[in-house]
C-alpha positions in Angstrom: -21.5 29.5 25.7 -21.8 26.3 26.5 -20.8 23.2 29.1 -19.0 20.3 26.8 -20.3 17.4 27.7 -18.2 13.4 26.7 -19.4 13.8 23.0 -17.7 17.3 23.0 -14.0 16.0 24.1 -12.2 14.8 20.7 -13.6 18.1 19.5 -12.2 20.1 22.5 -9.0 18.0 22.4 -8.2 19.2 18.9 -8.8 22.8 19.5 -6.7 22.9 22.2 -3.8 20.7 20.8 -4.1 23.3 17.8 -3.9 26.2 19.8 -0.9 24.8 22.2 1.4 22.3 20.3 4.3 24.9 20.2 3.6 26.2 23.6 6.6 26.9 26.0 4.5 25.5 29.2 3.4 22.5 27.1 7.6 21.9 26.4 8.3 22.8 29.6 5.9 20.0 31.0 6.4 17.4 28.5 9.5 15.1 27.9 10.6 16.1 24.5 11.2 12.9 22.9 10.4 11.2 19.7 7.1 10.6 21.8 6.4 14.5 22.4 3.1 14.4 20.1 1.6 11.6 22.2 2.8 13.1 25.2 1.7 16.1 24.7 -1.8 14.5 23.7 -2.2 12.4 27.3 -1.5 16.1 28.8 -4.9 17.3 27.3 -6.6 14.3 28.1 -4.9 14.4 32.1 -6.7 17.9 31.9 -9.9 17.1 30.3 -10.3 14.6 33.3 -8.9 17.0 35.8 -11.5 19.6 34.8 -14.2 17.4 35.0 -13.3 16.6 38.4 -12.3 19.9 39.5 -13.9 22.5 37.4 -15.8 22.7 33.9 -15.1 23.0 30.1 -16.6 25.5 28.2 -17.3 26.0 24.4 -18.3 29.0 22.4 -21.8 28.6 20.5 -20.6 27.5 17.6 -18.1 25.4 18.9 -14.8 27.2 17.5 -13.2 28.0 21.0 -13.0 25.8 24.2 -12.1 26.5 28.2 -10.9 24.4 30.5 -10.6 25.9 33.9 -10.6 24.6 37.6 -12.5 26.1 40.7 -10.2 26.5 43.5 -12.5 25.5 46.2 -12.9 21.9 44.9 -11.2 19.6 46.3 -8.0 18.2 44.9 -7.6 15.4 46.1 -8.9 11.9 45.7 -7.7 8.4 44.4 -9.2 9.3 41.0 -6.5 12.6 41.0 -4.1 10.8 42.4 -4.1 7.5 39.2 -4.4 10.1 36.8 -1.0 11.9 38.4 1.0 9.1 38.6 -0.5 8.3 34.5 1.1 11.5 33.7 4.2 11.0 35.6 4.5 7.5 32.8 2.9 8.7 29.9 3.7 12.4 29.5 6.7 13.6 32.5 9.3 11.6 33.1 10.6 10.9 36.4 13.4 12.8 35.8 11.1 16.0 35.4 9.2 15.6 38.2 11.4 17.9 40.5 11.4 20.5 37.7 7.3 20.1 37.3 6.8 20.4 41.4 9.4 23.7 41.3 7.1 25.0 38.6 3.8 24.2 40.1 5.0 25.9 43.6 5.8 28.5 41.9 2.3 29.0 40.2 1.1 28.3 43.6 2.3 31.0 45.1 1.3 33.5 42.2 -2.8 32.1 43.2 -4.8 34.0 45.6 -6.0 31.7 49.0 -9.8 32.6 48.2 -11.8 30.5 46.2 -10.9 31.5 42.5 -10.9 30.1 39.0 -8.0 28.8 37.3 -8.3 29.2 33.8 -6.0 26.6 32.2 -6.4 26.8 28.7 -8.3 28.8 26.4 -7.7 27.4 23.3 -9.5 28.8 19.5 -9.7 27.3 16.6 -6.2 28.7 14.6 -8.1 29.5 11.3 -10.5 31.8 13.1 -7.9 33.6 15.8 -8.3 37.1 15.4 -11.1 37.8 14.7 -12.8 38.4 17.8 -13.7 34.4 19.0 -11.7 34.4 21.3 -12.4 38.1 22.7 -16.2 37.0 22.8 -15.7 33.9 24.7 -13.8 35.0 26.9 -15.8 37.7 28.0 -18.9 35.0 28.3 -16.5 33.6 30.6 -15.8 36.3 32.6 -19.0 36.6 33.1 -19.6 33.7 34.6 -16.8 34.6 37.3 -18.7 37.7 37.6 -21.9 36.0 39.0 -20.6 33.7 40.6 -17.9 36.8 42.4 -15.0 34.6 41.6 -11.3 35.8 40.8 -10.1 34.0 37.3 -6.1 33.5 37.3 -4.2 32.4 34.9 -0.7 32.9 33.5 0.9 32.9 30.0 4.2 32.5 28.5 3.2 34.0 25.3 4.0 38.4 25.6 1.5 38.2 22.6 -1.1 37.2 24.8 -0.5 39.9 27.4 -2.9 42.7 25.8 -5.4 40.2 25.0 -5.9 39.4 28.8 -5.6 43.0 29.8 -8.4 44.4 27.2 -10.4 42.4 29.4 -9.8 43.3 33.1 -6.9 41.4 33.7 -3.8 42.7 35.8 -0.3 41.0 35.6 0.4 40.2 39.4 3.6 38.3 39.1 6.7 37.6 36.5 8.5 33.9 36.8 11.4 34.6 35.0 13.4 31.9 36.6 11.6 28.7 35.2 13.7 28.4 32.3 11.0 30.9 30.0 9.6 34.2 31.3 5.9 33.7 33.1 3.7 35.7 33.2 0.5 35.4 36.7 -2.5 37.2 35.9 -5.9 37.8 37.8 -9.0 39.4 36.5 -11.1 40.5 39.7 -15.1 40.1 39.4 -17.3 43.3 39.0 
C-alpha cells in the first residue's frame, strides 16, 4: 500500500469515477442535469482536495485500487475548506440541494462516533479486476493501518451488495438511514 502523491490523482480520479458513476450517494449529491458527468467529476476532485487536507489517499501496490478517507481529529475547518465548499455548492450542488445535502450530512453525523476515527469515503477498484480479491486485500492493508494507529474506520454504503464485503472484514452495521430518499447503510470496524 501506498500514499498517492499529485502525479497519482488523474489515476485515482479515474478509478474512483469508474467505481461510483452509477452510485445512489453520488446522485443523491449531484444535480442531475445534462451536466451530471462534470459534476459528478468536480465531486472527486472536491474530495481529492478535502483528503489531502483532512486525511490521506491510499493505493494498492500495483495501483488497481484507491482510498480516500478523512481523520476525524483534523481540523475541518479553514478558508481553504471553506472555497472549496462554496466551489461545490456552483459546480456540482445546486443551491437548491443544499438543504437536502446538510439533512444528509447531519444525518451521517450522527451515525459517527465523537472519538477520533477514520472516515473512509471511497474505496474505489479498478471495475475489470473487482472480484477477485483487490479490493479484499487493500482493504485489509487499510485496516491495518487503523489498527496501529487504534483508530475506528466508519463508513456507510448504499449498495446491500457491499454489506458482506465490509462485514468479512470486522465491520458492524451501527445504523440504517432509510429516510434520505435511498436506504443507508453506517458502518464501523473497531481496531484490534
Amino acid at each position: 500500500m501506498i500514499k498517492a502523491t499529485p502525479a497519482d490523482k488523474e489515476l485515482c480520479l479515474k478509478i474512483l469515477k469508474d467505481t461510483f458513476h452509477n452510485s445512489y450517494s453520488a446522485r443523491y449529491v449531484i444535480k442531475q442535469d445534462q451536466k451530471k458527468d462534470q459534476r459528478f467529476q468536480y465531486l472527486l476532485e472536491y474530495s481529492w482536495q478535502k483528503a489531502l487536507m483532512r486525511g490521506e489517499v491510499w493505493l494498492n501496490d500495483d495501483k488497481s485500487a484507491c482510498a480516500i478517507w478523512l481523520n476525524s481529529s483534523k481540523s475541518a475547518f479553514s478558508m481553504k475548506a471553506l472555497w472549496l465548499d462554496l466551489n461545490l455548492v456552483f459546480k456540482s450542488v445546486g443551491f437548491r440541494r443544499i438543504p437536502k445535502i446538510l439533512k444528509r450530512q447531519k444525518a451521517i453525523k450522527k451515525t459517527q462516533p465523537t472519538s477520533a476515527h477514520y472516515y473512509l469515503w471511497y474505496l474505489g477498484v479498478d471495475p475489470s479486476i473487482q472480484g477477485k480479491g483487490t479490493g479484499s486485500s487493500f482493504m485489509k492493508e487499510l485496516l491495518q493501518q487503523a489498527d496501529i494507529n487504534n483508530m475506528q474506520v466508519v463508513l456507510e454504503t448504499a449498495n446491500p451488495k457491499n454489506l458482506p464485503f465490509y462485514e468479512r472484514l470486522g465491520f458492524k452495521i451501527t445504523h440504517h438511514l432509510d429516510y434520505l430518499g435511498y436506504p443507508l447503510k453506517a458502518l464501523v470496524y473497531q481496531p484490534k
